[in-house]
C-alpha positions as CSV (number, residue, x, y, z in Angstrom):
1,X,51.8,40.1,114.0
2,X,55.4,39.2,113.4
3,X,57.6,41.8,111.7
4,X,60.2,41.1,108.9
5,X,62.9,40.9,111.4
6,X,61.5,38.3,113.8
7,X,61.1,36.4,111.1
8,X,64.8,35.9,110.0
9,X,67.6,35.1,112.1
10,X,69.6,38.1,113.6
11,X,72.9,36.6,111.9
12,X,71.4,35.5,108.7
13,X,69.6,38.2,108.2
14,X,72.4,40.4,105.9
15,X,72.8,37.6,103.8
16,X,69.3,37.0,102.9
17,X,68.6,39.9,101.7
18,X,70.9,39.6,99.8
19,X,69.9,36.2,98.2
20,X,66.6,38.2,98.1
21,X,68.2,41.3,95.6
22,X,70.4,38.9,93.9
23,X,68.0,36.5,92.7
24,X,65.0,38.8,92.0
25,X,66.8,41.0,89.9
26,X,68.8,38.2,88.0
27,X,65.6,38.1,86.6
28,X,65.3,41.2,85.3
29,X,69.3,41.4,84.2
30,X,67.9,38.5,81.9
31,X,64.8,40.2,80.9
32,X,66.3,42.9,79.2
33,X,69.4,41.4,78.1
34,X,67.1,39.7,75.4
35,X,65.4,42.5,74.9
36,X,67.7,44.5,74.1
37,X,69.6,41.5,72.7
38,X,66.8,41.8,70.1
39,X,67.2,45.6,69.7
40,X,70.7,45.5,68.7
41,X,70.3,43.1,66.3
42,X,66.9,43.8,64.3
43,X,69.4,44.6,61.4
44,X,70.7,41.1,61.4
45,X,67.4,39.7,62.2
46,X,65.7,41.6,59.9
47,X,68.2,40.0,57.0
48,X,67.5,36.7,58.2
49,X,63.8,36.3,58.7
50,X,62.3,39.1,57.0
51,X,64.1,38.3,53.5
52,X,61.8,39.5,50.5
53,X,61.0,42.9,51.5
54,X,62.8,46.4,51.0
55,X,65.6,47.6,53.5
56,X,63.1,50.2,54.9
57,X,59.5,47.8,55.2
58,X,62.2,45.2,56.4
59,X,63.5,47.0,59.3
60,X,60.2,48.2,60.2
61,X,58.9,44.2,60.4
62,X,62.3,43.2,62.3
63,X,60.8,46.1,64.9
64,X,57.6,44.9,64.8
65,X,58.7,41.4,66.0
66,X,60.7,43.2,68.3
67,X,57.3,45.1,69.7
68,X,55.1,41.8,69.6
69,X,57.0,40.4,72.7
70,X,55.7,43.4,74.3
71,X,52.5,43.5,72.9
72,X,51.4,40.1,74.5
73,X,53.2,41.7,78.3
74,X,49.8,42.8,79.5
75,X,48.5,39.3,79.0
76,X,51.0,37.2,80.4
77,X,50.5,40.0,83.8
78,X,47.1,38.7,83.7
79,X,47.9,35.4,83.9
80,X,51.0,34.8,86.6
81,X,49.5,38.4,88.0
82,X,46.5,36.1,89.6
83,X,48.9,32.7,89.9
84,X,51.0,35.0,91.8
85,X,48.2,36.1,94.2
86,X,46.9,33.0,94.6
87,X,49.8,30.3,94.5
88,X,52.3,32.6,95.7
89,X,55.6,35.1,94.8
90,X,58.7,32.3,94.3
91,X,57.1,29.6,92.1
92,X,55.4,31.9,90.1
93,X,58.3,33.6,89.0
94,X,60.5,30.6,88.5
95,X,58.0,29.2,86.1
96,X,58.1,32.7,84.3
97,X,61.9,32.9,84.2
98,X,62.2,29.1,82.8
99,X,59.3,30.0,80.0
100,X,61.5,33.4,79.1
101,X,65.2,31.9,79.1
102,X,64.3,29.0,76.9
103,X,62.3,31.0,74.3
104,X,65.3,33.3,73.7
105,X,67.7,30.5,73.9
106,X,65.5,28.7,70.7
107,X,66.1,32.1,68.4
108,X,69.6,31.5,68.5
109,X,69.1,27.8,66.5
110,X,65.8,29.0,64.1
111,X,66.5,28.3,60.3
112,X,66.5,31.9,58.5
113,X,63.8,32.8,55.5
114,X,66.4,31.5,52.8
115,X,66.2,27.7,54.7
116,X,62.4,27.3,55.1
117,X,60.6,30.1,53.9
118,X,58.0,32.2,55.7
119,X,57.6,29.7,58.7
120,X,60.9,31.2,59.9
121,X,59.5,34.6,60.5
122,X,55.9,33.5,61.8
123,X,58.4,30.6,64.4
124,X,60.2,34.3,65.3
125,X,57.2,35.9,66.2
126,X,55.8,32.6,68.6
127,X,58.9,32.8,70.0
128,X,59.1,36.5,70.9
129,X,55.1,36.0,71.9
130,X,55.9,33.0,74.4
131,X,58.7,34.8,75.8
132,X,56.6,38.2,76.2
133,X,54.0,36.3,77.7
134,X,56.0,34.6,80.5
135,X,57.6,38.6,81.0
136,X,54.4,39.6,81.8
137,X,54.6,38.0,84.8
138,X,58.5,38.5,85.5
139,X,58.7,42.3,87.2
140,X,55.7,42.4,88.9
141,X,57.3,39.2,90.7
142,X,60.3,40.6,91.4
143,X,59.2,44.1,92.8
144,X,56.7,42.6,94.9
145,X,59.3,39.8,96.2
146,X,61.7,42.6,97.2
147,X,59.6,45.1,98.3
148,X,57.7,42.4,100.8
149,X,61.1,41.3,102.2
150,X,62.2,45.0,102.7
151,X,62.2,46.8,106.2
152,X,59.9,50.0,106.1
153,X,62.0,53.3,105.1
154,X,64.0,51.0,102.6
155,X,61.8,49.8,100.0
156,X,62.8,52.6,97.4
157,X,66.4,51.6,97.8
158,X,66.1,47.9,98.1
159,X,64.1,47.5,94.8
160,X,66.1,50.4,92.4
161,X,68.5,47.1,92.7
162,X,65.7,45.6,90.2
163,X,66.1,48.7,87.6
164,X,69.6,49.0,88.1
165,X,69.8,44.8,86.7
166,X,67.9,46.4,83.7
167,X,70.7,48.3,82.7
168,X,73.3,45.7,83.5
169,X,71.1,43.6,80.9
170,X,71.6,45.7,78.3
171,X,75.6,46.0,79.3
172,X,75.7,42.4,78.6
173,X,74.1,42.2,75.5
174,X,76.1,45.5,74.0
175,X,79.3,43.9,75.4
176,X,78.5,40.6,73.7
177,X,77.6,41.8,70.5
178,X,80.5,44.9,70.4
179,X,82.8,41.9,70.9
180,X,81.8,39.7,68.6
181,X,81.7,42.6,66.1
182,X,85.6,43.4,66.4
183,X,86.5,40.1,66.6
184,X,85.0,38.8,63.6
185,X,84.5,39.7,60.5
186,X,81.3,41.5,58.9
187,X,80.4,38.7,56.5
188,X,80.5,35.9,59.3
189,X,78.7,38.0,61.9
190,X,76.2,38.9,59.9
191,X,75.7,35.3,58.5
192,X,76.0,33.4,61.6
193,X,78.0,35.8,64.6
194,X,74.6,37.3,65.5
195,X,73.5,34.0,67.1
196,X,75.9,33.8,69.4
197,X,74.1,36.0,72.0
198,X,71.1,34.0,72.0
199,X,72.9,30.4,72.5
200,X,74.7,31.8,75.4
201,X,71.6,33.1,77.3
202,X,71.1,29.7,78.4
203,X,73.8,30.0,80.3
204,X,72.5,32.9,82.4
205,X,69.3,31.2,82.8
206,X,71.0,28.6,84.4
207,X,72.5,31.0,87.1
208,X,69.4,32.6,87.7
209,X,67.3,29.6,88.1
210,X,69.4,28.0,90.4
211,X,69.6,30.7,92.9
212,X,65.7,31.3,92.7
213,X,65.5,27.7,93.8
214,X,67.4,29.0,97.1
215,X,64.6,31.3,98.0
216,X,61.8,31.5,100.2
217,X,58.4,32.6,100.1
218,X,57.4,36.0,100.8
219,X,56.8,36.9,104.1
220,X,54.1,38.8,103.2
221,X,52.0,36.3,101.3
222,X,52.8,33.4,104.1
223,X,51.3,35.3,106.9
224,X,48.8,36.2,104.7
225,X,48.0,32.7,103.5
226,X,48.0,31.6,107.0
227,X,45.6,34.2,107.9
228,X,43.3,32.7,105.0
229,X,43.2,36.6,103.4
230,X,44.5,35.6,100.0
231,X,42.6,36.6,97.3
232,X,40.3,33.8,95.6
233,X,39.5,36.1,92.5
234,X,42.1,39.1,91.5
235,X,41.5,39.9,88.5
236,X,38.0,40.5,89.9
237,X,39.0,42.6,92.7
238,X,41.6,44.5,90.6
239,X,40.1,44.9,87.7
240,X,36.3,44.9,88.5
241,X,36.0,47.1,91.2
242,X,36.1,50.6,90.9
243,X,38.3,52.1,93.7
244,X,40.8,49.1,92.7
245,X,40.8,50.1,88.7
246,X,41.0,53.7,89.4
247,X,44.3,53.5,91.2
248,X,45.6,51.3,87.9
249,X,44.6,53.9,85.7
250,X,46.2,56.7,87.4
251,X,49.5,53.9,87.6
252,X,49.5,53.6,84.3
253,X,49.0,57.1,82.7
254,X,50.5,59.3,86.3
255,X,53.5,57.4,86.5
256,X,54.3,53.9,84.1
257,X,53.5,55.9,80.6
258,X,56.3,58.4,81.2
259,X,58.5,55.5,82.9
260,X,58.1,53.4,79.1
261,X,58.8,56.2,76.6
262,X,61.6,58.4,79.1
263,X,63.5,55.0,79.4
264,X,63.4,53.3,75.5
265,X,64.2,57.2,74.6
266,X,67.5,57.0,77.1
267,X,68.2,53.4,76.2
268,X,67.0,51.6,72.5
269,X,65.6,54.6,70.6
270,X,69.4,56.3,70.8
271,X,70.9,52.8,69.6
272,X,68.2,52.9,66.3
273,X,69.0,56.4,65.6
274,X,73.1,56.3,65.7
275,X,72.9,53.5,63.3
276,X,69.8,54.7,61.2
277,X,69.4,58.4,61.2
278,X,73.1,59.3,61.8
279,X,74.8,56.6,60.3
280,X,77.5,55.3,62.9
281,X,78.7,52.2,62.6
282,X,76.9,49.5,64.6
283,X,80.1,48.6,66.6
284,X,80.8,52.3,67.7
285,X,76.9,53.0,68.5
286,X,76.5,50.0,71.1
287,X,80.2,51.4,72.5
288,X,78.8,54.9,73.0
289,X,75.4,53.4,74.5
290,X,77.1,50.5,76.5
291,X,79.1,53.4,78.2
292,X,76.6,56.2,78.9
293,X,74.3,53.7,80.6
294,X,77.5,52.2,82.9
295,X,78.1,55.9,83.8
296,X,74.7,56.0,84.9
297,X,74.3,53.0,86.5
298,X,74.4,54.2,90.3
299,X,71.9,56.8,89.9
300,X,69.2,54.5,89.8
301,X,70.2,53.1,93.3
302,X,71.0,56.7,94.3
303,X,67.2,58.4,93.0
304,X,65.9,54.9,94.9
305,X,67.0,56.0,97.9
306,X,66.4,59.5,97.6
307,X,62.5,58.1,97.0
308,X,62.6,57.0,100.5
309,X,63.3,60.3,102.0
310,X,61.6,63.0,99.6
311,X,59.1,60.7,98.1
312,X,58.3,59.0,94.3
313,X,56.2,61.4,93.1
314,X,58.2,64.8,93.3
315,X,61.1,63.2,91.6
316,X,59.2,61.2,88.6
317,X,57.1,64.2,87.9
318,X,60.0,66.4,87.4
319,X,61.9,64.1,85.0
320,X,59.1,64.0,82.5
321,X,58.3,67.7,83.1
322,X,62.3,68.1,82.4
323,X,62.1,65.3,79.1
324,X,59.1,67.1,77.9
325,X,60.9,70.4,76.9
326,X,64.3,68.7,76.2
327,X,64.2,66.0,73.5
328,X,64.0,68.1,70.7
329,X,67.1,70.1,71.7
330,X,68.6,67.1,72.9
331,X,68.4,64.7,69.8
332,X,69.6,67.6,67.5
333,X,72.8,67.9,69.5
334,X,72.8,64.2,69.5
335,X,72.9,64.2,65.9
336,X,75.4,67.2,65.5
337,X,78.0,65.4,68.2
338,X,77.9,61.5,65.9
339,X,77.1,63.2,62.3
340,X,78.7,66.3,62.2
341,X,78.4,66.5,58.5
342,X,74.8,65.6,58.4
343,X,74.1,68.2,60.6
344,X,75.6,70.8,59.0
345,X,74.1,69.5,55.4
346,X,70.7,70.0,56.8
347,X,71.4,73.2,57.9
348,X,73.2,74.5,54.7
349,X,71.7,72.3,52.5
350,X,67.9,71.4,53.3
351,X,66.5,68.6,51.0
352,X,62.9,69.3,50.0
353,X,60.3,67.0,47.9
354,X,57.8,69.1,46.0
355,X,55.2,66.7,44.4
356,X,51.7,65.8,44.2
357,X,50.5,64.9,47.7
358,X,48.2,62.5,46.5
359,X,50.6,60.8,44.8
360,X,53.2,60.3,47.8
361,X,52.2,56.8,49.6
362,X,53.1,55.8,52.9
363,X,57.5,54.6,53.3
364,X,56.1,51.3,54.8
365,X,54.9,48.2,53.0
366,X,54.3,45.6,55.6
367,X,53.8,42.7,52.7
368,X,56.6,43.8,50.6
369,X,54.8,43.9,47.8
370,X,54.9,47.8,47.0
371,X,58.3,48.9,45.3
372,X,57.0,52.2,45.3
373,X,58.1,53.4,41.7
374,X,54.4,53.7,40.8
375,X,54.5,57.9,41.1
376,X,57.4,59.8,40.6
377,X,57.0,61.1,44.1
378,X,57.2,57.3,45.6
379,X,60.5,57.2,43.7
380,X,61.9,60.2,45.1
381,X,60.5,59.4,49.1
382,X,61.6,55.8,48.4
383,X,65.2,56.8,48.1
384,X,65.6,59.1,50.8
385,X,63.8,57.1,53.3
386,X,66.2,54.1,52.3
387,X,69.4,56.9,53.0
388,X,68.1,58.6,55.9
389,X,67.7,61.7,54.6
390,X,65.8,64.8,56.4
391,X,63.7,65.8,53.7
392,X,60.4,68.9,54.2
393,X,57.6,68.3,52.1
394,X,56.3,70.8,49.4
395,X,52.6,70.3,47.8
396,X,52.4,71.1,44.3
397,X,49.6,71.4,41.8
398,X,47.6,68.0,40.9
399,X,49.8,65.9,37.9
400,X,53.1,67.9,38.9
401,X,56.3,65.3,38.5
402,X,58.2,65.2,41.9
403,X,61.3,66.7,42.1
404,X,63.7,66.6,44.8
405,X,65.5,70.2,45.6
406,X,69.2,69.9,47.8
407,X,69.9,73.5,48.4
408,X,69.6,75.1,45.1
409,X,70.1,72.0,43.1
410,X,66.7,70.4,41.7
411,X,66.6,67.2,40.2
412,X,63.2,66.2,38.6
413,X,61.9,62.5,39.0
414,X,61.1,60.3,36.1
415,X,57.2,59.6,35.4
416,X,56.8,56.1,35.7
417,X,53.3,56.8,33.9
418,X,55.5,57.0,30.6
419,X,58.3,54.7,31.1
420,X,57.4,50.6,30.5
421,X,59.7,47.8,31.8
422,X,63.7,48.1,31.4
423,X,63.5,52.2,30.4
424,X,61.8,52.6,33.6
425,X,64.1,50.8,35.7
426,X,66.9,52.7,34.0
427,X,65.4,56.0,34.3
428,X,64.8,55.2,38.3
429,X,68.6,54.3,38.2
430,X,70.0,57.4,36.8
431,X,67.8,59.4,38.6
432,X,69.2,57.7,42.3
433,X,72.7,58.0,40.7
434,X,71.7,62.1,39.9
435,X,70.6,62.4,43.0
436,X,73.2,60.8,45.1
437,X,75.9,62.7,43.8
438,X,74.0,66.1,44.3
439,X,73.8,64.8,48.2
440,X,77.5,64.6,48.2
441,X,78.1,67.9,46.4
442,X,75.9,69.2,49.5
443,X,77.6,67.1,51.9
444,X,75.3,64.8,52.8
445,X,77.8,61.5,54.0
446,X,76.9,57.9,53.2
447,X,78.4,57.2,56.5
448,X,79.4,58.8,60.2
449,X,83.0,59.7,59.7
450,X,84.7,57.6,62.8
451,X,87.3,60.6,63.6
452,X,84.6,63.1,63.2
453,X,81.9,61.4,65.8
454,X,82.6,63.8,69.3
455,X,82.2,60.4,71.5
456,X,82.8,62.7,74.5
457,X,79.5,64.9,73.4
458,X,77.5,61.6,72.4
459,X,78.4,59.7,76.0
460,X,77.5,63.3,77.8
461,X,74.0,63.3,76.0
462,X,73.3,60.2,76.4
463,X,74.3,60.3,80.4
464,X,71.2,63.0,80.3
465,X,68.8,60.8,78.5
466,X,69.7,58.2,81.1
467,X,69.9,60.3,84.3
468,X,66.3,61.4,83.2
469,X,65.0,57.2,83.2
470,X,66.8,56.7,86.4
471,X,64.8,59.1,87.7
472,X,61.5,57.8,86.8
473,X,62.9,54.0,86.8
474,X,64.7,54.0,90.4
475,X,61.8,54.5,92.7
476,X,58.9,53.2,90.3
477,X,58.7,49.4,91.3
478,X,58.0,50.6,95.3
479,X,55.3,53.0,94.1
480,X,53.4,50.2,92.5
481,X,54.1,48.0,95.5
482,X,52.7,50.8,97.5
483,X,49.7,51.7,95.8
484,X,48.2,48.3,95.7
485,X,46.5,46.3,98.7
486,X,48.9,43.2,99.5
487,X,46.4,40.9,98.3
488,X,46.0,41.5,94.5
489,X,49.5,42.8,94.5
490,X,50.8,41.2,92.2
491,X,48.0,41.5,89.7
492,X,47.5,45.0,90.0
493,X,50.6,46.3,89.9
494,X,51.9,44.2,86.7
495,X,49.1,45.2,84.4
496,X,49.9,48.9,84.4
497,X,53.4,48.3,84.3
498,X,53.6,45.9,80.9
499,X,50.5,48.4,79.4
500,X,53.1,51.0,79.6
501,X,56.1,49.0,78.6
502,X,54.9,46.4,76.3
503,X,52.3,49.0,74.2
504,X,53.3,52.5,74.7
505,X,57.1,52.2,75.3
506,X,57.4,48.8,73.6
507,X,56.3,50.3,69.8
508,X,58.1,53.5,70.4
509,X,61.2,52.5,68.4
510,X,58.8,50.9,65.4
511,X,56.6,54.1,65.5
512,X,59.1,56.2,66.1
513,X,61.0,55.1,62.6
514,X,57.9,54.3,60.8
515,X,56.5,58.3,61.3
516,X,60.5,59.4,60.4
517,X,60.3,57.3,57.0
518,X,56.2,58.7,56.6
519,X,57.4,62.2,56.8
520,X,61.0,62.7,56.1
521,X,61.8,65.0,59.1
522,X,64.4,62.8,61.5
523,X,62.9,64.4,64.5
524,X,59.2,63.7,63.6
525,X,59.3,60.3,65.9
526,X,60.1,62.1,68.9
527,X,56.5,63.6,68.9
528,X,55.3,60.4,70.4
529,X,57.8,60.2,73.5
530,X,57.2,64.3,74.4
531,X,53.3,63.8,74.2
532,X,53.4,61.0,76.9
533,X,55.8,62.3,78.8
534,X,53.7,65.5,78.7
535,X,50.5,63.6,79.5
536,X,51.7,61.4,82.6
537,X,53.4,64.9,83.8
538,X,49.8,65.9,84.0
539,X,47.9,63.1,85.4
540,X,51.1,62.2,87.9
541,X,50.6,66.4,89.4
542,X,47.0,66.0,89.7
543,X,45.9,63.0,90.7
544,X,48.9,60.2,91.7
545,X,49.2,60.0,95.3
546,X,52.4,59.7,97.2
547,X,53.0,56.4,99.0
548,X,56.9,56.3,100.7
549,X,55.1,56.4,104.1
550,X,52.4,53.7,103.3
551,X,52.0,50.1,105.4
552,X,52.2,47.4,102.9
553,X,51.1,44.5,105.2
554,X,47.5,45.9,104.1
């Protein structure tokens, strides 16, 4: 059988490769540069399409958009997963690329809620769906196309290219939007500014589809084809046969869980809580982001390469064994280096809510039809979940009014069960006026103070969050190469992968959030990145195998 190298020319052989890591990962740069795209603008988007609701159910929605492009992932790696086994690597992914680039290109040109009502938001959500769906089918293109052109002892370096284009996608789309931020003003950014991003996508699709169209197939898959041992039913194979499902499973919760919720806690979820939880201004929050991940940028190549001489496993499992007993500490010094004030009101000063517990609903209304001011303990959760305050929860006897304590202040809630129409909404206002001025006596800012935020301390924690993903991102897409037989590839490697980050990384941020405004405690959502980190630290120890040395002609 031919190798790799006899198949290229000696002389041509640098620069194909190179065409090879160029035009795979352009694919991924514009993957994520939506994505992300999307991330730094929910507040925007939320204002635009999810009109109606409260600040608080309205972010939550703008998230949850955000989250259905990943929901649909796993489908779409159904879908060009098995056209990709079948038909073959390049066309597959071209088709994929053209299906993403347009659908992000059409949000930049959708009327808003206020120009034709709720088709905007459901228009939003097709789009975010199509696009997802085409995604789907995008990485597992990509690694496989890479890894399949690269020599044997390489593969870990050639494809950490791919997550390295990840990063350089978000570096775009902070850039863009950071830019557009200082040079225009608030009111025309946030009315119109915002769409900039997405009109200007297609310009990158352009690029990237016009070096795909350069490209070859893989060598893999021709010698394959010619050999008649392509697959005729993948999903099948993959998905219906034991030995094939077990080594997905063990993908997905050994190594691609912890990959998800270790890289959107290094990347987005540090975005949403600058701007939400310690109240930097937008502008400065995608600066300090923007820069961490540029810092970090080579260490996805470096841990790549590193794979191909120590092996995946021993470096992945460490990074979520290492994120398991760090984000707590982490995030809190996060939150001291951007909010200084903040930080120390919560120590000094803790806010507490002592009501009724049956009385205290759920921070979330996903119709925006609750105004929670139907209990006096709504009206005191609704306002601090709408500033951001870290608040503990005290139970109190059955019919108790809430009342908010803020050190040794305590200010009792009006009982909406005795107030009617215009008295009520007054007593609500006097009461959010009582209470916002006993936050300030405590020191609790409206806003990050710009001179105060330590953007020295912020970049150096954020390098760590980021040095943590590299290390489970960098030599991930050659794992899943290696794990999978060459001829359901594709297939079997893409469905773990968009499990993991379309579902459980893809609804961190939105659950994240939604468990902070449930329970008042700031640090609450990070429950949900430690216990998957935790659990693919487990399964990844036990039962993943190590593959650097494997054959992937097989």
């Amino acid at each position: 059988m031919a190798t790799d190298s006899e198949t290229l020319p000696a002389e041509g052989k640098g620069q194909n490769e190179t065409l090879v890591i160029a035009a795979s990962s352009l694919g991924t740069v514009f993957e994520w540069y939506d994505f992300y795209l999307y991330g730094l603008l929910a507040s925007a988007i939320s204002m635009h399409f999810f009109a109606g609701v409260n600040e608080t159910t309205g972010f939550i929605l703008a998230l949850m958009a955000f989250a259905a492009g990943f929901a649909i992932r796993p489908f779409g790696a159904l879908v060009f997963g098995r056209v990709g086994d079948i038909v073959g690597r390049k066309n597959t992914f071209l088709v994929t690329m053209a299906i993403m680039g347009l659908s992000t290109f059409a949000v930049g040109f959708l009327p808003s809620y206020d120009t034709i009502g709720i088709a905007a938001p459901i228009i939003l959500m097709l789009l975010r769906l199509l696009q997802g769906l085409a995604i789907g089918g995008e990485y597992g293109g990509a690694a496989v196309y890479i890894a399949e052109h690269a020599p044997p002892g390489k593969r870990g370096f050639y494809t950490s290219f791919i997550q390295t284009t990840a990063m350089i996608g978000l570096i775009l789309a902070s850039t863009f939007v950071v830019s557009l931020r200082l040079f225009m003003d608030a009111d025309s950014f946030n009315a119109w500014g915002w769409r900039l991003p997405f009109i200007f996508s297609i310009v990158l699709l352009s690029i990237a589809l016009w070096i795909r169209l350069q490209l070859e197939e893989s060598p893999v898959f021709q010698r394959m084809k010619q050999a008649g041992a392509t697959s005729k039913a993948p999903l099948k194979e993959a998905f219906g046969e034991w030995r094939n499902l077990k080594i997905v499973l063990i993908a997905l919760f050994g190594a691609v869980a912890g990959q998800a919720v270790i890289g959107f806690a290094a990347h987005l979820y540090p975005l949403f809580y600058l701007e939400k939880i310690a109240k930097v201004d937008g502008a400065t929050s995608n600066f300090l982001v923007a820069t961490a991940l540029l810092i970090i940028i080579p260490s996805f190549v470096f841990f790549g390469w590193l794979s191909d001489r120590i092996g995946r496993k021993p470096i992945m499992m460490t990074a979520c064994v290492i994120a398991v007993f760090t984000y707590f500490p982490l995030y809190k010094a996060l939150v001291a280096a951007a909010n200084p004030a903040m930080a120390a009101a919560v120590e000094h000063a803790p806010v507490q809510v002592v009501a009724d517990p049956r009385e205290c609903s759920f921070q979330f209304d996903p119709i925006g039809k609750n105004s929670f001011d139907r209990t006096s303990c709504d009206i005191v959760k609704a306002y601090l979940a709408r500033g951001g305050i870290n608040y503990a929860n005290v139970d109190a006897a059955p019919g108790t009014v809430a009342t908010v304590r803020i050190g040794e202040e305590s200010h009792t809630a009006p009982d909406p069960a005795k107030l009617r129409g215009e008295a009520k909404a007054q007593a609500i206002a006097a009461f959010q006026e009582e209470v916002h001025a006993g936050l300030s006596r405590a020191g609790y800012p409206a806003a990050a103070d710009p001179a105060a935020v330590d953007k020295g301390r912020v970049i150096a924690i954020l390098c760590v969050f980021g040095l943590l993903a590299t290390m489970v991102y960098g030599p991930l897409a050659a794992l899943l190469v290696e794990l999978f037989p060459a001829r359901i590839r594709y297939t079997s490697l893409s469905l773990p992968y968009h499990i993991g980050n379309g579902w459980i990384g893809g609804f961190m941020p939105t659950i994240g959030f939604a468990m902070v405004a449930a329970t008042g405690n700031i640090y609450q959502g990070l429950w949900y990145a430690v216990v998957i980190a935790a659990i693919t630290a487990v399964v990844g120890i036990f039962f993943l195998p190590e593959t650097y040395k494997r054959d992937i002609e097989a």
